[in-house]
N, C-alpha and C positions, 0 to 999 in steps of 0.2 A: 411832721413837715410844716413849715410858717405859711404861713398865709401867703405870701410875697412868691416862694416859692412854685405854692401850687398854682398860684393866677402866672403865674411865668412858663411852668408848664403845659397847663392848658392851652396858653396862647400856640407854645414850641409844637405842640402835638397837632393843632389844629391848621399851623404853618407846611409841617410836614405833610400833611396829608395831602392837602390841598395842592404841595408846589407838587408831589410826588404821580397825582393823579392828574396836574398841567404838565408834567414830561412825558406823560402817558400818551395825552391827547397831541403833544406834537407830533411826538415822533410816529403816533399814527397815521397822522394829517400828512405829514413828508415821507411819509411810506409810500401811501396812498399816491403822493401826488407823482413818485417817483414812476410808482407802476401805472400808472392812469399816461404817463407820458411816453414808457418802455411800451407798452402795450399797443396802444392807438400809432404810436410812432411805426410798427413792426406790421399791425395790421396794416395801416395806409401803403407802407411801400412793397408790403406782398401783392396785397391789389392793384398798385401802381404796374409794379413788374410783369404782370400778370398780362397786362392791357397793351405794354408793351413787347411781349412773346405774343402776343397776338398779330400784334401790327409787323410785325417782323416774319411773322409765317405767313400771311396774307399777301403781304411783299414779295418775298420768295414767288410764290406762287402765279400772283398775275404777271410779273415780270417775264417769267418761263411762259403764263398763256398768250399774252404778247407775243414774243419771240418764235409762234408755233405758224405764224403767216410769212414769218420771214425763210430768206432761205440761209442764212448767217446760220451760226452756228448757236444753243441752246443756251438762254440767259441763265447760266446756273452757278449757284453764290460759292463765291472762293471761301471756304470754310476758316485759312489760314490768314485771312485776311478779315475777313468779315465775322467776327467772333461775337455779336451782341447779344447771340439767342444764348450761348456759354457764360458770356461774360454776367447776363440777367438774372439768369439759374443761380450763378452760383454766390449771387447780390443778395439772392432772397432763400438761399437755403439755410439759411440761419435764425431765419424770421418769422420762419411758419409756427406757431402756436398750438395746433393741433395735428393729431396721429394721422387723422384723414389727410389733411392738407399734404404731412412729409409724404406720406404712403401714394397722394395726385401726382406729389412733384415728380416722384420716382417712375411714374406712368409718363407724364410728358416728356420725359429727358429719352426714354426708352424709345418712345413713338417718336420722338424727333431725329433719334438717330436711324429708326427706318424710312423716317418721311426723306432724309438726307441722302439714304444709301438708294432707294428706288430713284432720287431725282438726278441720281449721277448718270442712271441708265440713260437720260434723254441727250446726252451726247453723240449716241450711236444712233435712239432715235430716230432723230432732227437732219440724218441724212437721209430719211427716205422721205417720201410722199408725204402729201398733209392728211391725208386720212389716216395713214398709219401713225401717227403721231397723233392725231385725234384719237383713236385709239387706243392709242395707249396713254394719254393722260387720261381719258376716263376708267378705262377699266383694268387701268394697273395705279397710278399716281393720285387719281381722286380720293380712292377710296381709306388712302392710307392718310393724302391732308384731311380728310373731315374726321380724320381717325385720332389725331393730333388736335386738330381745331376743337372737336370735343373735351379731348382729355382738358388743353388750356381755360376750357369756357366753366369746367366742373371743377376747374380749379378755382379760377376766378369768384365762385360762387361758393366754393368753400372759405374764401378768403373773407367774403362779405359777411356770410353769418356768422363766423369767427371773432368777426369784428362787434357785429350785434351782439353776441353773446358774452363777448370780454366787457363790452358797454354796459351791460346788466349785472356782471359780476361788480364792474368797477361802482357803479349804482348802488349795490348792496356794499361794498366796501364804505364806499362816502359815510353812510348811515352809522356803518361800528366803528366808523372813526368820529363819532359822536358819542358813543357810548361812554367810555373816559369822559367826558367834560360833562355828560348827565351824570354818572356816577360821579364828580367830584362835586358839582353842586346838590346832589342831596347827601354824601357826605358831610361835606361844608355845614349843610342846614343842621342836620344831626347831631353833629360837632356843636357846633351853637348851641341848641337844645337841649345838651348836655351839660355844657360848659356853665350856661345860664343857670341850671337846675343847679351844680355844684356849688356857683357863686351865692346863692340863695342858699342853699341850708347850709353851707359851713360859714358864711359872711353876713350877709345881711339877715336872715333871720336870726342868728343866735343876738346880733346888734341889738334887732327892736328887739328881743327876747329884754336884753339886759336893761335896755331904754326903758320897757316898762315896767321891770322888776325895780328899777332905780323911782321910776315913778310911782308906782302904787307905796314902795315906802314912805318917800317923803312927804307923798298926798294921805295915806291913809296908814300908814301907819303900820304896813301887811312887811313879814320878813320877808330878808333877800335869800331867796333858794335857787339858785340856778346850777346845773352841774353839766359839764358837755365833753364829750368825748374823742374831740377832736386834740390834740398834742400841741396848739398853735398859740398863736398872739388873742386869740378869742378866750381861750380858755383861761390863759394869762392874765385877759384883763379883767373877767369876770370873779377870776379872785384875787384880783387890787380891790375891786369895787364891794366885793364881801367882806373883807379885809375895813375898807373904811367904812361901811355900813358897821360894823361890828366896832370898830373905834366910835363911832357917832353916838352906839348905843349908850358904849361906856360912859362917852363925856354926860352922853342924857343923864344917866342915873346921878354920875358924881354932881352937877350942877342941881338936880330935885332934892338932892340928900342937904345941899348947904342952906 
């Protein structure tokens, strides 16, 4: 292989590695940034949704304790009308990240539809007395909103540390999406360190090799012995240069003989 060729290769090789271990590190960096955006995006609006199934049962509820002084009939929410607790649920059933979380939401939608079917009772109610109606939001209707108010708040709080915890994953992700670009710069180095070492024993030292075999002849007079085992333009020229040292010798002699 010529000289020409293997400094072309080396370069080619040291190109490759290099571009191959920069495709590395993009596409891990746009991985990363993809799920870093999918993730937090999913967290924030689970927990958004979350705060809003709250304010929405809350709702529900003091409207009906309101309505327990009057003698009207029972503030209770037109389900076919008023759809945001369904329409919420089912914003963020796609969103939930973790087992706990699907396995909470499945506990809130359950308690929400008992919290619904108990508050329908307070139609019939809201026709008697205010004690009996007092009564029975505390010890039939309370017990089943704090029942729900819970499930939504265990929710909420599964959503938060989900979020912490996808934040720590994505933390460790940032880091191995650094890996590629440490592995390509001490690649790179290596690459180099190599490339260099080649360059010097098949290039420039066989050069001074032959520089000072060319030298100690003409200075002193020592034969030209050089021999190298390389296939290339080094070895080529080092037997041009034996070649006319051996002619030089000859014209020596024929010129002392005349």
């Amino acid at each position: 292989m010529g000289i020409r060729r293997k400094i072309y290769s080396g370069f080619v090789i040291l190109g490759v590695v290099l571009l191959l271990s920069g495709v590395i590190a993009i596409y891990e960096f746009v991985n990363m940034r993809n799920r870093v955006s999918q993730v937090v995006t999913d967290n924030v609006t689970t927990i958004n949704t979350v705060s809003l199934l709250l304010k929405v049962t809350d709702e529900y509820n003091f409207a009906l304790l309101r309505s327990m002084g009057d003698t009207g009939a029972a503030a209770i929410p037109d389900m076919k009308q008023d759809t945001r607790f369904s329409d919420y649920m089912n914003a963020a059933k796609d969103k939930y990240t973790d087992v706990m979380e699907i396995n909470m939401a499945d506990s809130v939608v359950f308690a929400y539809t008992a919290y619904i079917h108990v508050m329908k009772e307070a139609k019939y109610v809201w026709q008697g007395e205010y004690q009996s109606k007092r009564a029975w939001y505390f010890n039939r209707l309370y017990p089943v909103y704090m029942r729900l108010r819970g499930y939504i708040q265990q929710l909420m709080q599964l959503s938060q540390d989900s979020l912490a915890e996808n934040s720590k994953d994505l933390s460790h992700s940032f880091y191995r999406t650094l890996m590629p670009c440490v592995v390509a710069v001490a690649v790179g180095i290596v690459l180099v360190i190599l490339f260099n070492y080649f360059i010097n024993y098949y290039f420039i030292k066989p050069l001074l090799s032959i520089t000072k075999g060319i030298t100690n002849y003409v200075m002193y007079r020592k034969s030209y012995s050089l021999h190298f085992d390389s296939n290339d333009e080094i070895q080529e020229l080092n037997q041009n240069v034996a070649e006319l040292v051996d002619i030089n010798k000859k014209l020596e002699k024929k010129g002392a003989r005349v």
